[in-house]
OpenMM code with the backbone's topology and positions (N, CA, C; nanometers):
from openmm import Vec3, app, unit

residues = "UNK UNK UNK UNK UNK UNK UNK UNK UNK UNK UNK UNK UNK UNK UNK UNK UNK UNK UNK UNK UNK UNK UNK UNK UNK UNK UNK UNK UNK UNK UNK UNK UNK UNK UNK UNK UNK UNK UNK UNK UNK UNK UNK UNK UNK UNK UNK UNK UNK UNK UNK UNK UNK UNK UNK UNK UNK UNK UNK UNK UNK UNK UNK UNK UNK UNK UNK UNK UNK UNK UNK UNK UNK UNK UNK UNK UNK UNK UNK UNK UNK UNK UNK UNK UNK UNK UNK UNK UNK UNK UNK UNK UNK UNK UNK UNK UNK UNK UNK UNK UNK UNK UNK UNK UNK UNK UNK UNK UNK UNK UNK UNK UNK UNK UNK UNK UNK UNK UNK UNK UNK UNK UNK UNK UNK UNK UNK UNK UNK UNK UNK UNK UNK UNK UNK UNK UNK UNK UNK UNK UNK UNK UNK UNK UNK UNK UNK UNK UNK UNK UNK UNK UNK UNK UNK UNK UNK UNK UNK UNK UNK UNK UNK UNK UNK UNK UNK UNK UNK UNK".split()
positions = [
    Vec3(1.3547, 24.7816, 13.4320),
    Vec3(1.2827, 24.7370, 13.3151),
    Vec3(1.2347, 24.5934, 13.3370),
    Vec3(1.1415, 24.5491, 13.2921),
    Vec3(1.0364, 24.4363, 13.3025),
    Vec3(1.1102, 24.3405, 13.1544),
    Vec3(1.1173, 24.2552, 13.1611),
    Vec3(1.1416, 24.1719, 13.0640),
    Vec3(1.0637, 23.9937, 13.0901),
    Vec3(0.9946, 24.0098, 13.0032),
    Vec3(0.8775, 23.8908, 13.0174),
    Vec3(1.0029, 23.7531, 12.9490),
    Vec3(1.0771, 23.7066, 13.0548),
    Vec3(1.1389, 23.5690, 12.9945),
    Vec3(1.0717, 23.4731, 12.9691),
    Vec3(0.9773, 23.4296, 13.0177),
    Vec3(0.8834, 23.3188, 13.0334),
    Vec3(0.8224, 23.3271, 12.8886),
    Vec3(0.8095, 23.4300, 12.8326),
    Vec3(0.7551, 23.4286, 12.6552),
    Vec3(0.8417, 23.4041, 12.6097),
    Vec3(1.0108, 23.3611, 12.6177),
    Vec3(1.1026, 23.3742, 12.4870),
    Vec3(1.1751, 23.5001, 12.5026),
    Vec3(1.1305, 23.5879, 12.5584),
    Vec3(1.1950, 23.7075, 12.5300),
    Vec3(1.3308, 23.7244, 12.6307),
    Vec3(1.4533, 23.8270, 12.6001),
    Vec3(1.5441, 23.8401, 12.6276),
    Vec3(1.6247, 23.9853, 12.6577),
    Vec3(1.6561, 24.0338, 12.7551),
    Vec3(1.7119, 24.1348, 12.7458),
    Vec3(1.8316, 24.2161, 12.6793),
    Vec3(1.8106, 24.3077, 12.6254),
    Vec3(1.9146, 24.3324, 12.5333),
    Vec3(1.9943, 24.4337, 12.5343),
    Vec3(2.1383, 24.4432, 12.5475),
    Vec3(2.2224, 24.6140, 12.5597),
    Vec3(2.3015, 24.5514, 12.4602),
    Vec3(2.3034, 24.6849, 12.3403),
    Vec3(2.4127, 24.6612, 12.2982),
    Vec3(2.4394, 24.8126, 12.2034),
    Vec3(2.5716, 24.8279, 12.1559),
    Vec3(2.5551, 24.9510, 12.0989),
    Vec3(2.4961, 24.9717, 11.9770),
    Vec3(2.4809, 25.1241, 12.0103),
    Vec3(2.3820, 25.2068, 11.8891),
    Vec3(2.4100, 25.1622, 11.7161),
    Vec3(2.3319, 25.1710, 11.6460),
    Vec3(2.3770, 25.1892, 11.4962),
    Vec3(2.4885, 25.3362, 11.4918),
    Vec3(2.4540, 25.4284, 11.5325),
    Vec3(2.5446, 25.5339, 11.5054),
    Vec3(2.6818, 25.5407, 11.5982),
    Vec3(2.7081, 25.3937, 11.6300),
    Vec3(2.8161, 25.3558, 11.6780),
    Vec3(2.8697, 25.4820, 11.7814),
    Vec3(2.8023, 25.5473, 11.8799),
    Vec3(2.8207, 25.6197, 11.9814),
    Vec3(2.7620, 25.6519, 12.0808),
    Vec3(2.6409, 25.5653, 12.0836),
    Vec3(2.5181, 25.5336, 12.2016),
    Vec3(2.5103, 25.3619, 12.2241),
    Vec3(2.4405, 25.3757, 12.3569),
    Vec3(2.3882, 25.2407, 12.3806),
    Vec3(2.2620, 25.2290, 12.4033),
    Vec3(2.1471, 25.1073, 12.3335),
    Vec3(2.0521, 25.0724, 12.3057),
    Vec3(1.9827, 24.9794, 12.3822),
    Vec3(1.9257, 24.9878, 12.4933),
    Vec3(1.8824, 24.8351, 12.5412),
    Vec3(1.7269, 24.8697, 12.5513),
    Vec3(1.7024, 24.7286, 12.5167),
    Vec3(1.5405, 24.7141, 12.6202),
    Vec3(1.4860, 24.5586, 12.5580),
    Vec3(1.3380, 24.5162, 12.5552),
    Vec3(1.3246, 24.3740, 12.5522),
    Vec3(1.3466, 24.2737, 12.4147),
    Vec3(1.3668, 24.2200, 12.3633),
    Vec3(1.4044, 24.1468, 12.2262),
    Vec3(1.3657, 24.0126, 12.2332),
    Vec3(1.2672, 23.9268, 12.1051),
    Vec3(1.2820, 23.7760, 12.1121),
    Vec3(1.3869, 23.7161, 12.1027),
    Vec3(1.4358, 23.6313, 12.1787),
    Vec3(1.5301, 23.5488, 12.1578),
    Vec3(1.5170, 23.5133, 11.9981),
    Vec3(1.6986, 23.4807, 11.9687),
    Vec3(1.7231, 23.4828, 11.8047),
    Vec3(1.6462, 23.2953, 11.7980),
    Vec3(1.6735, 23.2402, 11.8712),
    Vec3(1.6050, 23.0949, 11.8192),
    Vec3(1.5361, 23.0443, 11.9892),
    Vec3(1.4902, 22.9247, 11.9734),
    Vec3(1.3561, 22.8980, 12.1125),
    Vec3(1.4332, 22.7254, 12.1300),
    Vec3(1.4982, 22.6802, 12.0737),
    Vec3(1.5400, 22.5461, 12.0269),
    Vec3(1.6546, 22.5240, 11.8956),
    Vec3(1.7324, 22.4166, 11.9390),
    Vec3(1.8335, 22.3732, 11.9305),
    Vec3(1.7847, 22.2535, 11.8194),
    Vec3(1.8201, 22.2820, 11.6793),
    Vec3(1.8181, 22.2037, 11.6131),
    Vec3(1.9630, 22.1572, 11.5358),
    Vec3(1.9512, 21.9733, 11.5111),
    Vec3(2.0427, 21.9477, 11.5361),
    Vec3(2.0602, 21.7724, 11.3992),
    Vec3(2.1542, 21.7331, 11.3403),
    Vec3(2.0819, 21.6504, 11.2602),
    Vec3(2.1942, 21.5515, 11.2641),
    Vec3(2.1961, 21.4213, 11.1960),
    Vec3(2.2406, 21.3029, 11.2354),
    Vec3(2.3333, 21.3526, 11.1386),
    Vec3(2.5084, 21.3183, 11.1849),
    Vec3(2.6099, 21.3263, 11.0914),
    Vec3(2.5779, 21.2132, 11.0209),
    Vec3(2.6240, 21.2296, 10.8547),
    Vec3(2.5941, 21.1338, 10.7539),
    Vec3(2.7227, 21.1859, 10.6849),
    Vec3(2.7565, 21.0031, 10.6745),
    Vec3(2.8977, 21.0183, 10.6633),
    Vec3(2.8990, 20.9503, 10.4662),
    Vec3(2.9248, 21.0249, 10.3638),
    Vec3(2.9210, 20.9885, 10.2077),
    Vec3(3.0202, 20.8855, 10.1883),
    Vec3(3.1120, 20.9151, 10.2260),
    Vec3(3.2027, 20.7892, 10.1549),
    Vec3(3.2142, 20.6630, 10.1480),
    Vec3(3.1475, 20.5555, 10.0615),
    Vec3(3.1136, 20.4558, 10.0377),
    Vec3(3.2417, 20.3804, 10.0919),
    Vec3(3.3349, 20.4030, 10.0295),
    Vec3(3.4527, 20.3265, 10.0801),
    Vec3(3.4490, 20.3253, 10.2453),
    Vec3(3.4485, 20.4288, 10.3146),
    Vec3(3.4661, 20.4141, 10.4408),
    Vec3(3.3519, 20.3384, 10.5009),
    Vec3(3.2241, 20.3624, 10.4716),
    Vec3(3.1112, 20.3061, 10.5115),
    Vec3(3.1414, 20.1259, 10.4937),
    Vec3(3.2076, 20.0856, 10.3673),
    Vec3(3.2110, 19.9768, 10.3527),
    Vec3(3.3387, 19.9146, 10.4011),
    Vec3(3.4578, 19.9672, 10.4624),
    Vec3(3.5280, 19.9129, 10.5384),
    Vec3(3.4976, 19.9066, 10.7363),
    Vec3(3.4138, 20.0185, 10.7228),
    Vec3(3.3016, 20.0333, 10.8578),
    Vec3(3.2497, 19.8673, 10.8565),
    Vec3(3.1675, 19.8383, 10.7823),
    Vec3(3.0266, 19.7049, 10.7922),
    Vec3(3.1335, 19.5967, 10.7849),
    Vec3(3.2651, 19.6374, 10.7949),
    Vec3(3.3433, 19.4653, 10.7355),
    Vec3(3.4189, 19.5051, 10.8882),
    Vec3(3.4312, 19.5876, 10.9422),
    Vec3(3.5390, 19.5738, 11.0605),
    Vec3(3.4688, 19.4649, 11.1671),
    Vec3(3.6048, 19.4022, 11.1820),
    Vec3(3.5587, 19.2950, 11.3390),
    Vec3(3.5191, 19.3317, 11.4531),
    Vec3(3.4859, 19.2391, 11.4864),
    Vec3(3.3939, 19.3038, 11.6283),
    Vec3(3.4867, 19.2603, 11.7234),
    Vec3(3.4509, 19.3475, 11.8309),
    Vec3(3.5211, 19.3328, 11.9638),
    Vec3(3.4087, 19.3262, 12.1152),
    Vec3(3.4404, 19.3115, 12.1918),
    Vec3(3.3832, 19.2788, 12.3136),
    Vec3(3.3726, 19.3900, 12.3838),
    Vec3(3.4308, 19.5283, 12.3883),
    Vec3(3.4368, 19.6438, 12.4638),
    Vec3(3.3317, 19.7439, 12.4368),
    Vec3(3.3000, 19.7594, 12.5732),
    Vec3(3.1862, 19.8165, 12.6216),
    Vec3(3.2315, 20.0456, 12.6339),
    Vec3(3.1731, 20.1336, 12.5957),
    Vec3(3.2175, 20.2363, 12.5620),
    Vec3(3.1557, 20.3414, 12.5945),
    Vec3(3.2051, 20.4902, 12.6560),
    Vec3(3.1214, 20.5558, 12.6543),
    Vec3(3.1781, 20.6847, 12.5753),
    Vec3(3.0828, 20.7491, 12.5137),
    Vec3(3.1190, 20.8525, 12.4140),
    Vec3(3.0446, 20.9442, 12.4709),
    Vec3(3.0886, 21.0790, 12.4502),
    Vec3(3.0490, 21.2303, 12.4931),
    Vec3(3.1373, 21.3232, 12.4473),
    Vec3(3.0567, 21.4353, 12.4473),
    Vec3(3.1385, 21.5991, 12.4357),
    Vec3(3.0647, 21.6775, 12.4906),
    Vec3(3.1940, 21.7857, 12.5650),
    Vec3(3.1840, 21.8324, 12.7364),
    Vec3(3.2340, 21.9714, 12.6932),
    Vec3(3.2064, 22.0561, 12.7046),
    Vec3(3.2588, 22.1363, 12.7473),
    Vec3(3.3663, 22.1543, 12.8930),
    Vec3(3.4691, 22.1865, 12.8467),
    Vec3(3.5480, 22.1759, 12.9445),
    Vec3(3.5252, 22.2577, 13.1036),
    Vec3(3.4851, 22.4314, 13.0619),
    Vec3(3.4291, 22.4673, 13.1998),
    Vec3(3.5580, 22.5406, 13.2758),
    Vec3(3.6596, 22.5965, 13.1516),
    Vec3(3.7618, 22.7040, 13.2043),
    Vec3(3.8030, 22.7725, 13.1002),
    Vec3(3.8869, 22.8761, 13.1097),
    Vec3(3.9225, 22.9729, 13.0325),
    Vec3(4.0720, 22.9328, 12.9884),
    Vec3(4.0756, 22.9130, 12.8728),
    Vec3(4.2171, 22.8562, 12.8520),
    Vec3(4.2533, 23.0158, 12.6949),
    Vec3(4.3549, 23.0610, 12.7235),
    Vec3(4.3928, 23.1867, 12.6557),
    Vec3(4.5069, 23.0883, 12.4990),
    Vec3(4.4701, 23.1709, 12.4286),
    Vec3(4.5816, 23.1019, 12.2864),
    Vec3(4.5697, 23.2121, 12.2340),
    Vec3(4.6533, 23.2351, 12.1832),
    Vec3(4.7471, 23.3469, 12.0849),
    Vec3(4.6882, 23.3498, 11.9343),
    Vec3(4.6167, 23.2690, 11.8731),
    Vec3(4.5642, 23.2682, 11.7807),
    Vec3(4.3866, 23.3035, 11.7717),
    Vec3(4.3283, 23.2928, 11.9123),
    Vec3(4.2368, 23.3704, 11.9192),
    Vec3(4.1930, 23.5331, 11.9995),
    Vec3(4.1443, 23.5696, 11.9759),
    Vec3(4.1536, 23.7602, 12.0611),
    Vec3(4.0957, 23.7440, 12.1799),
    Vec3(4.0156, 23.6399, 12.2198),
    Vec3(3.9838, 23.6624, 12.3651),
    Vec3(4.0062, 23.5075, 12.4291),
    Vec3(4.0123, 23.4869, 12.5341),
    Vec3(4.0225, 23.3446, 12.5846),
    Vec3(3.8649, 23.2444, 12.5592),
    Vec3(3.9119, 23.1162, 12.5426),
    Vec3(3.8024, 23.0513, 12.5183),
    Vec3(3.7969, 22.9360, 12.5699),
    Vec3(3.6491, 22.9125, 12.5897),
    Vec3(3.6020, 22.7553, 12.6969),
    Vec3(3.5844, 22.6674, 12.5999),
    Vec3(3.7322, 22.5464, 12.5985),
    Vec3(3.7001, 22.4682, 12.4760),
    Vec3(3.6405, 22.3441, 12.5494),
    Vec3(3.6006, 22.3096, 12.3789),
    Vec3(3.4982, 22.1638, 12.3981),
    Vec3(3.5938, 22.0816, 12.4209),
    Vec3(3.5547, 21.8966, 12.4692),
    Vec3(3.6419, 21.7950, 12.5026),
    Vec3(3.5227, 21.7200, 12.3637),
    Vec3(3.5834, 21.6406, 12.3106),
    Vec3(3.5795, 21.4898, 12.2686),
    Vec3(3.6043, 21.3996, 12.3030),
    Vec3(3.5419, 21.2958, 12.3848),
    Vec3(3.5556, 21.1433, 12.4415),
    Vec3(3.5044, 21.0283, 12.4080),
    Vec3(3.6216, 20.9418, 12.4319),
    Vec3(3.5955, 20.7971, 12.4235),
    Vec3(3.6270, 20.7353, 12.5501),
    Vec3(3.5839, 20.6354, 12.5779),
    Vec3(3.5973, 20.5863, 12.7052),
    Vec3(3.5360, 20.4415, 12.7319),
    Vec3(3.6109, 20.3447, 12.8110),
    Vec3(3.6056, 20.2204, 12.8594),
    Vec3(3.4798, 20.2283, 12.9627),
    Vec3(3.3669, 20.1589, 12.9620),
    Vec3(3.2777, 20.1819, 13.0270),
    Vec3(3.3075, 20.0881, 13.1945),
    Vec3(3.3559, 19.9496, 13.1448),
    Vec3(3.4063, 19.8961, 13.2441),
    Vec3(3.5168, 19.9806, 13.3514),
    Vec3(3.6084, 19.9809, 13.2742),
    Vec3(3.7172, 20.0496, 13.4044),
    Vec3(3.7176, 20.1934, 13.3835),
    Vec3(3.6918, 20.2979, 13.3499),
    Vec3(3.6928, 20.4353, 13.2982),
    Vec3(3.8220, 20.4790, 13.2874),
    Vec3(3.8637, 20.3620, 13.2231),
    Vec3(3.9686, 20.4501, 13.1216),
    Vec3(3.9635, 20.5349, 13.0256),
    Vec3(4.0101, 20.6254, 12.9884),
    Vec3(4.0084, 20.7412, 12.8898),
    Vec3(4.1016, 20.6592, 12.7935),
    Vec3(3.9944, 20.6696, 12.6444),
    Vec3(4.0976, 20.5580, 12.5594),
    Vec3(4.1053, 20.6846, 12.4665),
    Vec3(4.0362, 20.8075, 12.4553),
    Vec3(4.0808, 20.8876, 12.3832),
    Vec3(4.0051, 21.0475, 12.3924),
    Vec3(4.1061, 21.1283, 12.3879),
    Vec3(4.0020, 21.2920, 12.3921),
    Vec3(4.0688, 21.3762, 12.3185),
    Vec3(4.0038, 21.4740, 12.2849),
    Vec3(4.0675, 21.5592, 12.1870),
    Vec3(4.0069, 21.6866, 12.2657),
    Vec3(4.1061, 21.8133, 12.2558),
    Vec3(4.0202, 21.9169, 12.2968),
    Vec3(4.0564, 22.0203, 12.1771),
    Vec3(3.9247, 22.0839, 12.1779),
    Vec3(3.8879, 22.1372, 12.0147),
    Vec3(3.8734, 22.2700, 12.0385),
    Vec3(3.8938, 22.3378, 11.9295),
    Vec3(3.9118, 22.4948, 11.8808),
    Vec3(3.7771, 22.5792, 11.8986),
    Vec3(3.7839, 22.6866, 11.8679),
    Vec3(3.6121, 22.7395, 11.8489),
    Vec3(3.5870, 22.6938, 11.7109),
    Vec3(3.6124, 22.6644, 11.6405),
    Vec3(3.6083, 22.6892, 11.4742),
    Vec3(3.5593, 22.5023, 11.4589),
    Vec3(3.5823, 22.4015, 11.5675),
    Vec3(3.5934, 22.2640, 11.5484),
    Vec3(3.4536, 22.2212, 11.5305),
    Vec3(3.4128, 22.1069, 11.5290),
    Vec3(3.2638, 22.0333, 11.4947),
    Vec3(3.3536, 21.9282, 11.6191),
    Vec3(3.2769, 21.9439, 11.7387),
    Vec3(3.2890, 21.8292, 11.8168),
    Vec3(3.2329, 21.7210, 11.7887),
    Vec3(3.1429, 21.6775, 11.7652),
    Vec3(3.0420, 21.5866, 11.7155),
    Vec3(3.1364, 21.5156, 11.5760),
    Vec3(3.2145, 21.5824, 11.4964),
    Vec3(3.2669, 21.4838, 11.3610),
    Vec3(3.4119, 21.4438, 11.4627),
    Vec3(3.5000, 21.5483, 11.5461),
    Vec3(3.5999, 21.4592, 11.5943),
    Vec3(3.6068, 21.3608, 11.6614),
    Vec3(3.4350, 21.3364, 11.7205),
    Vec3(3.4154, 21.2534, 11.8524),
    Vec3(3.4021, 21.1026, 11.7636),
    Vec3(3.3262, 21.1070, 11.5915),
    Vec3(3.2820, 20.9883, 11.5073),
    Vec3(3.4397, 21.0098, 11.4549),
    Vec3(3.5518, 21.0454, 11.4206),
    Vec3(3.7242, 21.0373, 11.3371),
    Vec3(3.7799, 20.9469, 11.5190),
    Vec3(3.7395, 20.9440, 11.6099),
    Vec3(3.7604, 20.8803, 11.6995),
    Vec3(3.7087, 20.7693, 11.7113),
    Vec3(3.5925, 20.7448, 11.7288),
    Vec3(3.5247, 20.6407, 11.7159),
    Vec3(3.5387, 20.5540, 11.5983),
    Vec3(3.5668, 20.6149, 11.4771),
    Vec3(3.6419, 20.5384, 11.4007),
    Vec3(3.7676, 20.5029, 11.3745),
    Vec3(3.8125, 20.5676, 11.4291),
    Vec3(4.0022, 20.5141, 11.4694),
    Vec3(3.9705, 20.3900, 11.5811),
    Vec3(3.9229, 20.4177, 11.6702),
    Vec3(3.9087, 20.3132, 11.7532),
    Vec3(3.8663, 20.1585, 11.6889),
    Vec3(3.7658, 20.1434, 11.6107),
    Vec3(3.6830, 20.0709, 11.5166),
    Vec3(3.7994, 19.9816, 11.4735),
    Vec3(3.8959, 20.0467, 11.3780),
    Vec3(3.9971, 20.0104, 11.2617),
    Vec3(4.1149, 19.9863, 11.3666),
    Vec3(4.1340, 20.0046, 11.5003),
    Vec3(4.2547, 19.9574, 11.5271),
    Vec3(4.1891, 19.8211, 11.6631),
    Vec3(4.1145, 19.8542, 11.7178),
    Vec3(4.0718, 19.7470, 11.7915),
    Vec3(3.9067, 19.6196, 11.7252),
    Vec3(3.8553, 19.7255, 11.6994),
    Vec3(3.6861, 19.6450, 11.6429),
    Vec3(3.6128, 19.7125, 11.6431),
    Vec3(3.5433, 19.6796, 11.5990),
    Vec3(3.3638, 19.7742, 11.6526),
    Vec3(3.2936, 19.7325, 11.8140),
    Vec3(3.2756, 19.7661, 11.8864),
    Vec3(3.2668, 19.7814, 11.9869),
    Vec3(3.1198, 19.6836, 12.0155),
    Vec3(3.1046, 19.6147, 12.1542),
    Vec3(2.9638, 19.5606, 12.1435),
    Vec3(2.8307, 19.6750, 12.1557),
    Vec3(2.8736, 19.7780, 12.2567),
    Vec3(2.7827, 19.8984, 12.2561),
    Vec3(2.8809, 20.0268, 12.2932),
    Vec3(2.8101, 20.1354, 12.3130),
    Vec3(2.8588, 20.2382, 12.2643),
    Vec3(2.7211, 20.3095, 12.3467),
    Vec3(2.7776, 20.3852, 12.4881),
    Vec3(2.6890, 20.4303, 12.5723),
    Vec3(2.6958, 20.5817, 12.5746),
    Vec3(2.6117, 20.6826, 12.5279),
    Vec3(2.6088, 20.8452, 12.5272),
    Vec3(2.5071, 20.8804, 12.6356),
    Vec3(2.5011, 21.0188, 12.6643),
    Vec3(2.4277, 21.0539, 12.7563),
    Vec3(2.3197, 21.1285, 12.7218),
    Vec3(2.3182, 21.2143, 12.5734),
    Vec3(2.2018, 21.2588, 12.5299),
    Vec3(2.2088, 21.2452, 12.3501),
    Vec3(2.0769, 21.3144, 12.3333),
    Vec3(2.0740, 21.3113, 12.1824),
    Vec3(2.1597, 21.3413, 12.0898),
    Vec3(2.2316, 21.4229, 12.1055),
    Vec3(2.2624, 21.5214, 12.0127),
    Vec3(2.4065, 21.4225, 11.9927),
    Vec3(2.4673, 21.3868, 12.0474),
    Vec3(2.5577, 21.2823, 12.0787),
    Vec3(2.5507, 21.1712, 12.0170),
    Vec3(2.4202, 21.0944, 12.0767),
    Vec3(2.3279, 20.9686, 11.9849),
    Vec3(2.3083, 20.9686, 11.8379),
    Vec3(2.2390, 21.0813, 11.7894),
    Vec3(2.2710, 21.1252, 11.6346),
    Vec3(2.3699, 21.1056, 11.5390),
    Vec3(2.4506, 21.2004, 11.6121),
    Vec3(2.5982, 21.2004, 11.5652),
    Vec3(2.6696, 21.0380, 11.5543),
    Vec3(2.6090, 20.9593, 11.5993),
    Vec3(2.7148, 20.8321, 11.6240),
    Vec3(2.6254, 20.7244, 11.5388),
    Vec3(2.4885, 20.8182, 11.5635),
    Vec3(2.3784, 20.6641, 11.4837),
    Vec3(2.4119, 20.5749, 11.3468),
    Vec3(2.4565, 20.6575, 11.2443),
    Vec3(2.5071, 20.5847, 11.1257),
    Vec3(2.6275, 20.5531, 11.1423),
    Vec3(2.7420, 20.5357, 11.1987),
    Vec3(2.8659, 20.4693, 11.2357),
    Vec3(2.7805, 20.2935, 11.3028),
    Vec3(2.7724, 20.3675, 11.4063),
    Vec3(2.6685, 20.2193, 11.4870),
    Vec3(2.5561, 20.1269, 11.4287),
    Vec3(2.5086, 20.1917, 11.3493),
    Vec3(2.4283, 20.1179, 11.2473),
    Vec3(2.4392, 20.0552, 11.1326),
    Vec3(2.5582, 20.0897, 11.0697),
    Vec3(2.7081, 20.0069, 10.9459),
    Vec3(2.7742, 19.9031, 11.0482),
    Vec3(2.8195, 19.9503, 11.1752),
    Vec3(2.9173, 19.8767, 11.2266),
    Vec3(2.8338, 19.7521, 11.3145),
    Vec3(2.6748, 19.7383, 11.3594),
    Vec3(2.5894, 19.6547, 11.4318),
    Vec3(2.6498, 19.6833, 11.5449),
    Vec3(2.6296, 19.8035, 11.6166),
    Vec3(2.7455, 19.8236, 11.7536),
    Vec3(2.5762, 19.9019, 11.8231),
    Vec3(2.5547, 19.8781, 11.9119),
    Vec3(2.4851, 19.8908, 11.9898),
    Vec3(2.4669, 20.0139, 12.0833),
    Vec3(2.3953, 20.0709, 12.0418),
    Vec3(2.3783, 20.2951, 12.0855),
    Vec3(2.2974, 20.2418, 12.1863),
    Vec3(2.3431, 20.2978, 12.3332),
    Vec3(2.2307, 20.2923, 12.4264),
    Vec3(2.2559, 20.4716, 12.5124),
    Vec3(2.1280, 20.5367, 12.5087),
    Vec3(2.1501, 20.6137, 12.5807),
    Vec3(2.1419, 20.6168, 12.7203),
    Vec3(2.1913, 20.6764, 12.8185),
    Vec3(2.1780, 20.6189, 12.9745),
    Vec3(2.1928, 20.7242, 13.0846),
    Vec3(2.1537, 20.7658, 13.1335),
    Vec3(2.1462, 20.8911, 13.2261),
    Vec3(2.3053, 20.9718, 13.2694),
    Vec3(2.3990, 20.8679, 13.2986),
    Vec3(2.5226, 20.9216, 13.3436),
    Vec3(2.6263, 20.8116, 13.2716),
    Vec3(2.7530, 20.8671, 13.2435),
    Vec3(2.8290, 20.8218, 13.1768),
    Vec3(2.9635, 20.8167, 13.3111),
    Vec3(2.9341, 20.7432, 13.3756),
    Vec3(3.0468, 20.7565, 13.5316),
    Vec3(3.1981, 20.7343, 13.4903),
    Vec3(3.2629, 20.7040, 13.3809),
    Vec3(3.3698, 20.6732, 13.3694),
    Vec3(3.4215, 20.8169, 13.3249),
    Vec3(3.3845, 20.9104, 13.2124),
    Vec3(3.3825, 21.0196, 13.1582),
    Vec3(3.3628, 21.0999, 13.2668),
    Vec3(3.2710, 21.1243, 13.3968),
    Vec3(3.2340, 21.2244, 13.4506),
    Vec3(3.3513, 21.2477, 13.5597),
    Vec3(3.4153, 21.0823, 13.5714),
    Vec3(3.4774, 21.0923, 13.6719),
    Vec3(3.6755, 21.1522, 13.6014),
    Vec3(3.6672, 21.1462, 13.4830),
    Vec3(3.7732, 21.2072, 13.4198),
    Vec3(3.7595, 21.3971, 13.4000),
    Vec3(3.6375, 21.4106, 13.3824),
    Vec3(3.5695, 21.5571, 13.3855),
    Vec3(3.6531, 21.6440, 13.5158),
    Vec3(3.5625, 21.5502, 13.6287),
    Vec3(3.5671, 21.5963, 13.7451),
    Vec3(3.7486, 21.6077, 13.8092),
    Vec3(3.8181, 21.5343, 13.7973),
    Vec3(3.9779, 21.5461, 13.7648),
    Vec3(4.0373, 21.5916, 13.7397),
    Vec3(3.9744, 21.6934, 13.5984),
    Vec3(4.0798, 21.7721, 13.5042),
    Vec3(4.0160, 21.8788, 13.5684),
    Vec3(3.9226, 21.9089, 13.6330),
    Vec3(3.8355, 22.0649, 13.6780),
    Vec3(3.9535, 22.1058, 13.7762),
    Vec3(3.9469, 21.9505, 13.9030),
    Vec3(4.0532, 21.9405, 13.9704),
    Vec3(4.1533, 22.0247, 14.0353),
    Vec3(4.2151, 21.9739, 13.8762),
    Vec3(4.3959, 22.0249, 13.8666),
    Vec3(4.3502, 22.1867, 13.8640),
    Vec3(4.2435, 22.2600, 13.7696),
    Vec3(4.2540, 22.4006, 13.7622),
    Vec3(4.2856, 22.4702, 13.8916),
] * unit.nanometer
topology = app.Topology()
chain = topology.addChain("A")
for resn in residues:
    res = topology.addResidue(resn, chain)
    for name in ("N", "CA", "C"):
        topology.addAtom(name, app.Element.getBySymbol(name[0]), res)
């Protein structure tokens, strides 16, 4: 069978409505693009203990990774490739913090409950380095209360080189 990918389109098997056959042949993909929107965070109080936190001198890199193995748990029915949440020392690549998250999690809000723990126990950071948008978004109104400096930058070497480590050990 011919399936024109280059239009969007996608190949498809899956079973019958009369739940005793199988059905395949060409289908549009369910979406063409990844839409995606800036976490906006309501609580005035937090926002306003955000714009009053002190500043600090540390330089940072933030991301979320898919981890890139099959890790099995008893609370879900099939094994699953969980996401990572990071924070990270841009100078020495230290890992100052990661979380690894559920299927059910919002990587993107644990990666800003990090970034704001970090905030409230050390400062607001001078910048705060991600590797793509979707990342950048997510962090823009934290960084923009706190005057902390979003730069996006091709590679995040302190993070990649913690990535590459934990693949490693598998």
């Amino acid at each position: 069978m011919q399936v024109d990918f280059e239009s969007g389109n996608m190949f498809l098997f899956s079973f019958g409505k009369d739940k005793k056959t199988w059905e395949f042949g060409e289908e549009p993909l369910p979406f063409t693009s990844f839409q995606f929107g800036n976490l906006l965070i309501t609580d005035e109080d937090l926002l306003s203990d955000l714009g009053k936190a002190p500043k600090c001198k540390a330089v940072l890199e933030a991301d979320v990774s898919v981890l890139g193995a099959s890790i099995t748990d008893k609370k879900y029915d099939r094994p699953a490739n969980p996401a990572l949440s990071l924070l990270g020392d841009a100078n020495t690549g230290t890992i100052i913090k990661f979380e690894m998250l559920g299927p059910e999690d919002d990587a993107i809000v644990m990666l800003a409950e990090i970034l704001i723990g970090f905030i409230f126990q050390f400062g607001a950071p001078k910048e705060i380095r991600v590797s793509n948008i979707i990342v950048e978004a997510g962090l823009e109104q934290i960084c923009n209360v706190c005057g902390i400096k979003l730069r996006r930058v091709k590679r995040l070497k302190g993070l990649e080189d913690f990535k590459y480590s934990i693949q490693r050990i598998r």
